[in-house]
C-alpha positions in Angstrom: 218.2 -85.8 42.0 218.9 -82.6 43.7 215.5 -80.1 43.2 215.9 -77.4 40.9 215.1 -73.6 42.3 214.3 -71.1 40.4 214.0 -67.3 41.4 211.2 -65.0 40.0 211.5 -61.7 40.3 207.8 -60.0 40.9 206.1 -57.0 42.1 208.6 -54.1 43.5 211.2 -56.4 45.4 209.1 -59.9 46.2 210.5 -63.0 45.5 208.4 -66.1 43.9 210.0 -69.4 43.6 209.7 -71.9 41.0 211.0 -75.5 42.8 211.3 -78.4 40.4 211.4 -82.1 42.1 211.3 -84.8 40.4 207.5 -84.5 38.1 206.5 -82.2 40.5 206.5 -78.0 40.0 206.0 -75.9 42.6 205.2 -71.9 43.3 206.4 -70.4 46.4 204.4 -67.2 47.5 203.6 -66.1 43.7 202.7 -62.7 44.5 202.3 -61.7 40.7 200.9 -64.6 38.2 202.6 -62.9 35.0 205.9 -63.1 35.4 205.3 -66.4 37.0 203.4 -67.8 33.6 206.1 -66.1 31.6 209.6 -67.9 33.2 207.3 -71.2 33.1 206.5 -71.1 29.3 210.1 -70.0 28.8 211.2 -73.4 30.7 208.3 -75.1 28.9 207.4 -76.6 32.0 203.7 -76.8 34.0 203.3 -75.9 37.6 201.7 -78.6 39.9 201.6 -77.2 42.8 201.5 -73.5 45.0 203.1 -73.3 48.0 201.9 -69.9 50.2 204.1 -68.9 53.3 201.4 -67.0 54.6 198.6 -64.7 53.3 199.7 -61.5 52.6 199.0 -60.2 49.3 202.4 -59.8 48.0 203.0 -63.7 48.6 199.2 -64.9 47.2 198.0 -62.6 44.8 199.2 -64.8 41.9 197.4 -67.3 43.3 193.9 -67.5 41.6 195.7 -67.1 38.0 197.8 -69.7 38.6 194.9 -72.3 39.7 192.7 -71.0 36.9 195.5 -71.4 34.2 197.3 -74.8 35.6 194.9 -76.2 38.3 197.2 -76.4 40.7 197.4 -78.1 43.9 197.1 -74.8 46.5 199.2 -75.7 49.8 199.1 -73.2 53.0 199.2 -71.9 56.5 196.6 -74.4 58.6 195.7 -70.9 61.1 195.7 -69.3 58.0 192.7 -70.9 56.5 190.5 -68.0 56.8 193.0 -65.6 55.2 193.9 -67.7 52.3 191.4 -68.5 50.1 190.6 -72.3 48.3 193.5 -73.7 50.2 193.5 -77.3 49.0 195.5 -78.7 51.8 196.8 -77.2 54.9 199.6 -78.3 57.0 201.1 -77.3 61.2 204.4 -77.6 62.9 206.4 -80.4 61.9 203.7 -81.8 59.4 205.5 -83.6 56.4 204.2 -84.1 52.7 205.7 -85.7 49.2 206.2 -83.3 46.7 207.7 -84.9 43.9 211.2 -86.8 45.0 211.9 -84.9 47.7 209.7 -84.5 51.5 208.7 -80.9 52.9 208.6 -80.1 56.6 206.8 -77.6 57.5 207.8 -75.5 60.3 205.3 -72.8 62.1 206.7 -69.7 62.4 204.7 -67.1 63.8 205.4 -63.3 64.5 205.3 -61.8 60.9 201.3 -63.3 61.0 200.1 -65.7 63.5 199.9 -68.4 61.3 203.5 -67.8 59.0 205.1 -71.1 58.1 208.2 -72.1 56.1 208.8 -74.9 53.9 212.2 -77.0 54.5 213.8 -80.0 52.4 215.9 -82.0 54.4 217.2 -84.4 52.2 218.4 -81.3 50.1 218.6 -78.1 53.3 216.9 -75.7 50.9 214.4 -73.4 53.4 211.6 -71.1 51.8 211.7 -68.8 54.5 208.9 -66.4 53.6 208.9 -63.0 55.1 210.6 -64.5 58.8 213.8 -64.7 57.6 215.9 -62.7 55.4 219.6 -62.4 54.3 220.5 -60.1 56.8 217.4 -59.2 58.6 213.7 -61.1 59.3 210.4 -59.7 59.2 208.9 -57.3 61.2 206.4 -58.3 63.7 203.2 -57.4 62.2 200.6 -59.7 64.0 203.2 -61.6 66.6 205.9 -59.8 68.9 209.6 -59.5 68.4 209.1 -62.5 71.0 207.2 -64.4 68.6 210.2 -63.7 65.9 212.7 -64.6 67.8 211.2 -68.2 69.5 210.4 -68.8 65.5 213.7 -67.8 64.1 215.3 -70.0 66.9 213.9 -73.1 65.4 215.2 -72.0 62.3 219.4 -71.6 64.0 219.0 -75.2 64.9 218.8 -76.5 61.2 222.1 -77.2 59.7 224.5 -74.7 58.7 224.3 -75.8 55.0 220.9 -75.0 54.6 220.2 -72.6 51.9 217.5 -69.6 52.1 215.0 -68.6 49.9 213.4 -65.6 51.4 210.3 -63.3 50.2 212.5 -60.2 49.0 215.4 -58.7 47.8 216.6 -56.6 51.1 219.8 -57.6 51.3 221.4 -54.0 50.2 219.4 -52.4 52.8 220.2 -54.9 55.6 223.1 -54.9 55.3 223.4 -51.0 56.2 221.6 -51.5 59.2 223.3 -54.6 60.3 227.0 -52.8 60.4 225.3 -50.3 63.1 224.4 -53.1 64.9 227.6 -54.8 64.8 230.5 -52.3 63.6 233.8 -54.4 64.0 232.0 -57.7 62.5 234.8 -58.4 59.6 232.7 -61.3 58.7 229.9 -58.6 57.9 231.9 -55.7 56.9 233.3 -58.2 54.1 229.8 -59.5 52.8 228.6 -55.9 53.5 231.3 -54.7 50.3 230.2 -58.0 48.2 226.5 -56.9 48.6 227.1 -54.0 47.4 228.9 -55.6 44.1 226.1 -58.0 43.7 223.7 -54.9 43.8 225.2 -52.5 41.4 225.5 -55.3 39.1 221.8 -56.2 39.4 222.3 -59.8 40.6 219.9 -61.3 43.4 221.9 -61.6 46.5 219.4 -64.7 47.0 220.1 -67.7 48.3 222.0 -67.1 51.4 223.1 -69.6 53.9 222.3 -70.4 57.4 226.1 -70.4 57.6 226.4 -66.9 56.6 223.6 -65.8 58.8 225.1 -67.3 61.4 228.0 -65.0 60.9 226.6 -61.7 60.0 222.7 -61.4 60.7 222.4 -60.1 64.1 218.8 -61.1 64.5 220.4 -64.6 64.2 223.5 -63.8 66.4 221.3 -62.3 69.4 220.9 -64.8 71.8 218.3 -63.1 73.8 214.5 -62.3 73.4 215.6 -58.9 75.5 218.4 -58.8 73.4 216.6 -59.4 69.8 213.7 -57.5 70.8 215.9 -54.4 70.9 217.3 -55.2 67.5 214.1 -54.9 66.1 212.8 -52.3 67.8 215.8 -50.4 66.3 215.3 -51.6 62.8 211.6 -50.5 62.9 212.6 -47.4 63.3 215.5 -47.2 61.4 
């Protein structure tokens, strides 16, 4: 069966994930238990797992509630142990594990924190990109370089173009404005750029997008140079 994903709104524009496989329930990055605990009971379902992308607060804070109430099975970063506290298990680059039906690879990808990783499902292309990748845009380089960023969101491109993305926040809206300075004449982005807008007057996550999409509009996935990338971002930081 195809896994179930679940968006949770939390905190001021975060992203937690409920993903259902098989017996097994899993939180990405719960970054606020309470709304968390309250989609749950409403699904009448028990969470078996937490999945953290890496440790900033907004992605773990939810954490501790969630083990105390559920005893959950905490999954994270492995150069993150120090920053994540009572990981259960850690994983690297291109470390497998069962959860429920379905296998996870993990992918290292550092430049938003050193030790950033995201979650893929190959049988099912559904990516948990954290805060590298988002509709639109990626993360700024916090602990990495734009460098960093851009060797990460490269291994990222070569995953197929059906892969759907659940990122860490809702910045589609304000990508999107940046994007079109970047890229003007894109028609490809221009026409998302009006749909975006749609989707965010009506309220309605523009979450997941597709590595397709990106593909087409992001132009931190178009560039095809560090120099080149590196600029982008430099540009966005200070946009």
């Amino acid at each position: 069966m195809t896994p179930i994903v679940t968006l949770v709104p939390v905190l001021e524009d975060n992203y937690s994930y409920i993903l259902q496989s098989g017996d097994a329930v899993a939180i990405v990055d719960p970054g606020d238990a309470n709304p968390i605990i309250n989609k749950l009971n409403e699904m009448g379902i028990t969470p078996t797992h937490i999945l953290n992308t890496h440790h900033h607060g907004d992605h773990i804070q939810g954490n501790k509630a969630l083990r105390e109430k559920y005893n959950c099975v905490l999954i994270g970063p492995l150069h993150e142990t120090k920053r994540i506290a009572d990981m259960d298990i850690t994983y690297g680059d291109q470390d497998f594990f069962n959860l429920g039906d379905d296998k996870v690879l993990v992918i290292e990808t550092p430049g938003h924190t050193t030790g950033h990783i995201c979650f893929y499902l190959p049988d099912s292309h559904i990516l948990f990109s954290g805060d590298l990748l988002f509709a639109l845009g990626c993360g700024r380089a916090f602990e990495g370089t734009a460098q960093d960023l851009f060797h990460s969101i490269a291994k990222i491109k070569d995953l197929p173009k059906q892969t759907r993305i659940y990122c860490g926040h809702e910045y589609t809206a304000a990508n999107a404005v940046f994007a079109l300075t970047v890229e003007p004449d894109n028609k490809a982005l221009i026409a998302r750029s009006e749909e975006i807008k749609k989707l965010h007057a009506a309220g309605t996550p523009t979450i997941p997008t597709t590595l397709e999409y990106e593909w087409q509009t992001n132009p931190f996935i178009r560039a095809k140079t560090a120099d080149h990338f590196s600029k982008i971002r430099h540009l966005k930081d200070n946009f």
